[in-house]
C-alpha positions as CSV (number, residue, x, y, z in Angstrom):
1,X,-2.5,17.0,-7.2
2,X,0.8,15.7,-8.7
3,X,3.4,14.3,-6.4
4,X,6.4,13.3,-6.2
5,X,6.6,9.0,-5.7
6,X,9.7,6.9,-4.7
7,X,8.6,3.5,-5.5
8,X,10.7,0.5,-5.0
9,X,10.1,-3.0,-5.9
10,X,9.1,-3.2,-9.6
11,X,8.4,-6.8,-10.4
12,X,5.3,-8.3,-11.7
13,X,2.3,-6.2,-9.5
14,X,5.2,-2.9,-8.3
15,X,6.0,-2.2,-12.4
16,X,2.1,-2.4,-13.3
17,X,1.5,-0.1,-10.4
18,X,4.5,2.3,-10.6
19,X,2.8,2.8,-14.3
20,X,-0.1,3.6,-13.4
21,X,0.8,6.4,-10.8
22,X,2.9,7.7,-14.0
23,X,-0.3,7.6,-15.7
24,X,-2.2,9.6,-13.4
25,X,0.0,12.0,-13.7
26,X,2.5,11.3,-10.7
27,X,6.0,11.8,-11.3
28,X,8.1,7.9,-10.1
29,X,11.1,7.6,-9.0
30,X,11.5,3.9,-9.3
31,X,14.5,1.2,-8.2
32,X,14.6,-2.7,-8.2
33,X,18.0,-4.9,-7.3
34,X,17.0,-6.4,-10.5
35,X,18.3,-4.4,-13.7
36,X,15.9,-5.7,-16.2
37,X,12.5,-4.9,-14.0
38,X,14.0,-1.2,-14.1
39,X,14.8,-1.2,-17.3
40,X,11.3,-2.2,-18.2
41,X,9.7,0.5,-16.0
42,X,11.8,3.2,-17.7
43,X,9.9,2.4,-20.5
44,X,6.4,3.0,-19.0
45,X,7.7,6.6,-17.6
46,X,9.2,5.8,-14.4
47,X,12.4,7.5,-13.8
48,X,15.0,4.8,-13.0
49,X,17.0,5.9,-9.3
50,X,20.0,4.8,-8.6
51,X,19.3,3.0,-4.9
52,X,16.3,3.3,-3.1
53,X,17.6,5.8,-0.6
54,X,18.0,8.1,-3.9
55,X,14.7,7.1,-4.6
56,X,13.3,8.1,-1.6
57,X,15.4,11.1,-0.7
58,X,13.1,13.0,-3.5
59,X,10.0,12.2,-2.7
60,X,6.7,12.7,-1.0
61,X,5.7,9.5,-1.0
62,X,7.7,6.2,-0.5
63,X,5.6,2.8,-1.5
64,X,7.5,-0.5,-1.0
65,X,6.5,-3.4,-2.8
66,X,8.5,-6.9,-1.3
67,X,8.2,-10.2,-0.4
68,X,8.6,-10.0,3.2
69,X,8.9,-8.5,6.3
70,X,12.5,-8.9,6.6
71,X,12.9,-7.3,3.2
72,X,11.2,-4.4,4.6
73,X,12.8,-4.1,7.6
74,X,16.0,-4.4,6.6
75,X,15.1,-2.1,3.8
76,X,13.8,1.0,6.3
77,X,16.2,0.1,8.9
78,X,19.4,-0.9,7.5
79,X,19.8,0.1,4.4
80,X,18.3,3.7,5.0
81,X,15.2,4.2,3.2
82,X,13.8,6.1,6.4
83,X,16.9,7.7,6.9
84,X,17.5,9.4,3.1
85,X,13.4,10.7,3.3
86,X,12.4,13.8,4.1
87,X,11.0,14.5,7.4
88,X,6.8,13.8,7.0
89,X,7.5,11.6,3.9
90,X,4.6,9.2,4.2
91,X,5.6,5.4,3.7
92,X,3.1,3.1,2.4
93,X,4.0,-0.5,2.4
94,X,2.0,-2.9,-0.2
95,X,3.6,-6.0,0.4
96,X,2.1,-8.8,2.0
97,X,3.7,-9.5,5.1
98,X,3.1,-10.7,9.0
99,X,1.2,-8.2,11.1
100,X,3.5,-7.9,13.3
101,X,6.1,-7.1,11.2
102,X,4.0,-4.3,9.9
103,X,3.7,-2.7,13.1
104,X,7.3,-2.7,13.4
105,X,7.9,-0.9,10.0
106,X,5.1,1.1,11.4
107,X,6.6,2.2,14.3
108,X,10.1,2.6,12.9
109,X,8.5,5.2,10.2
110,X,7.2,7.0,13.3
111,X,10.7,7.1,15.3
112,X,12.0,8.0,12.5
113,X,9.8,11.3,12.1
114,X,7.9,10.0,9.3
115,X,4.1,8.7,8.5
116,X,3.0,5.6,7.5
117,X,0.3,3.0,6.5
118,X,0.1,-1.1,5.5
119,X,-2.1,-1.2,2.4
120,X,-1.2,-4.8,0.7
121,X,-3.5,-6.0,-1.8
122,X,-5.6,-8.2,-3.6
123,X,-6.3,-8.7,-7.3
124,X,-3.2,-10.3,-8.3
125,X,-1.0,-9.4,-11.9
126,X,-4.3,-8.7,-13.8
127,X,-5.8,-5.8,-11.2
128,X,-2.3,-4.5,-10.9
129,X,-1.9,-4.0,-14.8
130,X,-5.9,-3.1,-15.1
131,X,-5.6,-0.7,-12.0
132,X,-8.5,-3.0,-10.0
133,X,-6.4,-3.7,-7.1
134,X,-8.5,-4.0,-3.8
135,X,-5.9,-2.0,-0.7
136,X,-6.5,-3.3,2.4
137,X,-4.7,-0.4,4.8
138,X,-4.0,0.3,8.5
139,X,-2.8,3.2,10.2
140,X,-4.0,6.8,10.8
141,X,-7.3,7.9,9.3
142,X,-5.9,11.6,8.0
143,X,-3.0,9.3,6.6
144,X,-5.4,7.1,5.1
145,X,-6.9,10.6,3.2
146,X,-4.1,11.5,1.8
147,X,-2.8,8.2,0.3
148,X,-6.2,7.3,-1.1
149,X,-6.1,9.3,-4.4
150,X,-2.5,7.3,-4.8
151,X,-4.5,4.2,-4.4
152,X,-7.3,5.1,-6.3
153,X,-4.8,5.6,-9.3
154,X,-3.6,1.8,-8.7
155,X,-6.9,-0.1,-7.9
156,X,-10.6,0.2,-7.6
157,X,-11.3,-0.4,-4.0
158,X,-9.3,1.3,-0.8
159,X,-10.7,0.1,3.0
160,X,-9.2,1.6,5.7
161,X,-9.4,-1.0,8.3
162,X,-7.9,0.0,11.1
163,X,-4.6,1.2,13.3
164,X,-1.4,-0.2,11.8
165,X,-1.3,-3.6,11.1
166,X,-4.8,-4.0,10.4
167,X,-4.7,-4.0,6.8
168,X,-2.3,-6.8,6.9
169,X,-4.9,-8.5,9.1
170,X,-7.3,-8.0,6.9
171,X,-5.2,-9.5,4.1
172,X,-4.2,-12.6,5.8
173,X,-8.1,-13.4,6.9
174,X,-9.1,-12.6,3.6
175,X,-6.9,-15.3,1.9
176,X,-7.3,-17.8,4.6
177,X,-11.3,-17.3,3.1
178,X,-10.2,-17.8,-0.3
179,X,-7.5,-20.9,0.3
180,X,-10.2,-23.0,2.2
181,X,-12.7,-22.3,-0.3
182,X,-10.6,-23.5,-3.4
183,X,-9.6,-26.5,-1.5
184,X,-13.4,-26.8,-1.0
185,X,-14.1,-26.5,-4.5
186,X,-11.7,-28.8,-5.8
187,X,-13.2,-31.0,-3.7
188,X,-16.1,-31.1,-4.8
189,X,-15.5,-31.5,-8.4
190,X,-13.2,-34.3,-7.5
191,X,-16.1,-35.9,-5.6
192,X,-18.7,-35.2,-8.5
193,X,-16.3,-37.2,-10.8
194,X,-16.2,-40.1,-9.2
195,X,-20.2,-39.9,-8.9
196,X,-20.5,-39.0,-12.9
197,X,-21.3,-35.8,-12.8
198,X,-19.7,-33.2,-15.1
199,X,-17.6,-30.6,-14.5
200,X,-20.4,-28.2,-16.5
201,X,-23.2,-29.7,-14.9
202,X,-22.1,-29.3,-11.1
203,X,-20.6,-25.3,-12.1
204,X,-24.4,-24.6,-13.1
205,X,-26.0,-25.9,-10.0
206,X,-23.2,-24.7,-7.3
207,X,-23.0,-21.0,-9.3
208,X,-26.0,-20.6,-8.9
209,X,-27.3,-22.1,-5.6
210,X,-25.4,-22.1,-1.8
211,X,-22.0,-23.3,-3.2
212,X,-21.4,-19.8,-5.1
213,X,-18.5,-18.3,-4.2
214,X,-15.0,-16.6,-5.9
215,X,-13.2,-19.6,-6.3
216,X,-15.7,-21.5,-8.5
217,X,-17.4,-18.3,-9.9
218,X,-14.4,-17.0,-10.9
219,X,-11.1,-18.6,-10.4
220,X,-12.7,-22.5,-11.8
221,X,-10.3,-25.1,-10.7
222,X,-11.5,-27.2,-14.0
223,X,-11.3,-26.3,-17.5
224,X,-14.1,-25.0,-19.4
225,X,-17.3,-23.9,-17.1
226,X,-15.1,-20.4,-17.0
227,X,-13.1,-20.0,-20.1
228,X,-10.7,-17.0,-18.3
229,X,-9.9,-19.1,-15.4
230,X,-6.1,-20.2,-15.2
231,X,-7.4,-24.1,-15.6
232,X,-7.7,-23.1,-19.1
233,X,-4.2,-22.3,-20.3
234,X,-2.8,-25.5,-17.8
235,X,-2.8,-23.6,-14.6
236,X,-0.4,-20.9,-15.6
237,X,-0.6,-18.4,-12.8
238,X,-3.0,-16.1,-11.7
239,X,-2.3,-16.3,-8.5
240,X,0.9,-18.6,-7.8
241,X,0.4,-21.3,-5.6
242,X,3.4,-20.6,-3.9
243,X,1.9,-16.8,-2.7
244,X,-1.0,-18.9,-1.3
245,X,1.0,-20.7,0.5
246,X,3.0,-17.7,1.6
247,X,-0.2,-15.7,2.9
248,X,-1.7,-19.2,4.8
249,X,1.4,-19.5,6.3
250,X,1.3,-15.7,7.7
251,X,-2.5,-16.6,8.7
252,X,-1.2,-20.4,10.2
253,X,1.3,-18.1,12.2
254,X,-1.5,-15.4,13.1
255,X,-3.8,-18.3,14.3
256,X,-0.7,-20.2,16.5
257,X,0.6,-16.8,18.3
258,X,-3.1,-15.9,18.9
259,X,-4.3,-19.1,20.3
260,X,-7.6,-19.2,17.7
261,X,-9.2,-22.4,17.3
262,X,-9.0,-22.5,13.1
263,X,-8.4,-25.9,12.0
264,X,-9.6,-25.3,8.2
265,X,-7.2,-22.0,8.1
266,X,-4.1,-24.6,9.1
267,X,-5.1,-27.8,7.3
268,X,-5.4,-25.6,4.3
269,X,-1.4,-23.7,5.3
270,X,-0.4,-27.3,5.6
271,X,-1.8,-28.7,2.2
272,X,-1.0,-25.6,-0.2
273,X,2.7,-25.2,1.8
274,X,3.2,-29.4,0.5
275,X,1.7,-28.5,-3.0
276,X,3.8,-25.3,-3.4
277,X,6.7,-27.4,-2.5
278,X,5.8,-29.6,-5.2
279,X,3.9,-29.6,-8.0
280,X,2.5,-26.7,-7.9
281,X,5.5,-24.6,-7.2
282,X,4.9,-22.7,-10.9
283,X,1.1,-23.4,-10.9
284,X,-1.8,-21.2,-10.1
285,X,-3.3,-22.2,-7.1
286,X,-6.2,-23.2,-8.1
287,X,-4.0,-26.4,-9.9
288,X,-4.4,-27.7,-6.5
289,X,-7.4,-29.6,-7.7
290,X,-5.1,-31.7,-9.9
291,X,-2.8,-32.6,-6.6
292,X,-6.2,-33.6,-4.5
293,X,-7.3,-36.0,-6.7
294,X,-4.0,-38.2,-7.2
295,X,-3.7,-38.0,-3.9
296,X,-0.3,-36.4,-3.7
297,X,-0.5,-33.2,-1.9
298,X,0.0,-34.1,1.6
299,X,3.7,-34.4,1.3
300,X,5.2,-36.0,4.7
301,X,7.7,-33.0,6.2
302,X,5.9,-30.0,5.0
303,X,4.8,-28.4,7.7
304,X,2.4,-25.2,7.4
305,X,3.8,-22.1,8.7
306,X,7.4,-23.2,9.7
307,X,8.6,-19.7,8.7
308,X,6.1,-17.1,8.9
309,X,6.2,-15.1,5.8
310,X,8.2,-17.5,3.9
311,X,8.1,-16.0,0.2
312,X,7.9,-17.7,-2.7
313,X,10.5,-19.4,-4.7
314,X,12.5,-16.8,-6.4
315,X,16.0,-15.1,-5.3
316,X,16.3,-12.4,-2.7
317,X,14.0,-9.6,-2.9
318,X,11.0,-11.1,-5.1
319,X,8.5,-8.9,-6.3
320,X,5.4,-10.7,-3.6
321,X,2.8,-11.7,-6.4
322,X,4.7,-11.9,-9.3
323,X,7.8,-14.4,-9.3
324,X,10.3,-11.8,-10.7
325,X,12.8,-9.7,-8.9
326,X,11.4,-6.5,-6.8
């Protein structure tokens, strides 16, 4: 069934995705504060709205794509996105943001006489352009039903994990996994220099043995073993290295408010928040490797979580895994 889609945020993942709702027939109404995202999304079908209330005043669906909670917030709240929706318009937030900002965008949807669901996700610039995203969502299960063709139009996997929130949850655990293992991996190619062993040699045994795992498989933090990884074309992002940090900062905030005993999950916030803040503030994250073994990652006064939800370098309203305006 066609419908009727505000979307707003159209940088590097919302344009991809915004293009392929347009593909699967859906009619967008897109807006971004920056003119040249729009522009671009005009050209893959999306029909360019003056605001995002205008957006979302025609619509039977409104998906949000920014870089934080604030930007959300103030989006629903103050500038009137809930308010300019019809009554029953379900809201479907994919940014990547702290869960308990979600609830309150959650709840505010609700007061406002709307529905609505968290479903940010995971597969960076290359799933949102191939339509492989993974959606991690929370919120109602007959909401969950409705917005899964959507999803299915923008990604190959769609987990409904729970009440609102959750999917955020499951998001920030998720990375946590995947920030601790590249640091891991790094590691251990750093360690298997200095005992003469090549890159190739230690990719065969660990890809194939216990060590396995996404980052290495993958995501190689050394050129050659995988010739798509980012380590090939001199860590050009991928995923940025300051979105890592962004996400382990959101779990480093998780893990201080709920008292959980995750020393790995902080220690990792605390040496990709130094990195982002350094050399790898245009890098893929997996050029973290480079940092660990000159020793220059641990930057004294970057500290790991300071602001949950911190986005990435860019200006106000950043698209969340892209770099360029939402």
């Amino acid at each position: 069934m066609s419908r009727v889609i505000a979307f707003i945020g159209l940088g590097h993942m919302g344009g991809p995705m915004a293009a392929n709702l347009v593909k699967a027939g859906h009619r967008v109404l897109g807006y971004d504060l920056a003119a040249e995202s729009l522009a671009g999304a005009t050209v893959a079908g999306i029909e360019a709205a003056g605001s995002a209330a205008a957006a979302a005043s025609g619509a039977d669906v409104v998906i949000t794509m920014l870089p934080a909670g604030r930007h959300v917030l103030a989006l629903y709240r103050d500038e009137g996105l809930l308010a300019a929706a019809r009554p029953g318009t379900l809201f479907i937030d994919c940014s990547t943001i702290d869960v308990a900002d979600a609830r309150i965008a959650h709840e505010a949807a609700i007061a406002a006489g709307h529905r609505a669901l968290d479903a940010p996700v995971s597969g960076g610039v290359v799933g949102a352009e191939a339509a492989t995203l993974t959606f991690m969502t929370g919120g109602g299960a007959a909401e969950f039903a409705e917005a899964e063709p959507l999803l299915s139009a923008m990604g190959r996997k769609a987990v409904h994990c729970g009440a609102a929130g959750a999917g955020q949850a499951a998001k920030i655990c998720n990375n946590m996994i995947l920030g601790i293992s590249m640091i891991a991996v790094s590691e251990a190619f750093v360690l298997g220099e200095s005992l003469g062993l090549s890159h190739q040699a230690l990719f065969d045994v660990a890809s194939t043995a216990s060590g396995q795992c996404w980052a290495l498989t993958v995501n190689c933090p050394v050129p050659g073993p995988v010739p798509g990884s980012p380590a090939n074309r001199g860590y050009l992002p991928g995923f940025a290295a300051p979105l890592m940090a962004k996400d382990l900062g959101l779990a480093a905030n998780a893990v201080r408010t709920g008292g959980v005993r995750a020393e790995l999950g902080l220690k990792a916030s605390e040496l990709y928040a130094a990195y982002a803040a350094g050399a790898g503030a245009d890098e893929d994250f997996s050029g973290i490797l480079r940092a660990l073994r000159d020793g220059v990652v641990a930057e004294p006064g970057v500290e790991s979580g300071a602001e949950p939800g911190a986005e990435p370098r860019s200006d106000t309203k950043g698209d969340t895994k892209g770099g360029t305006l939402a």
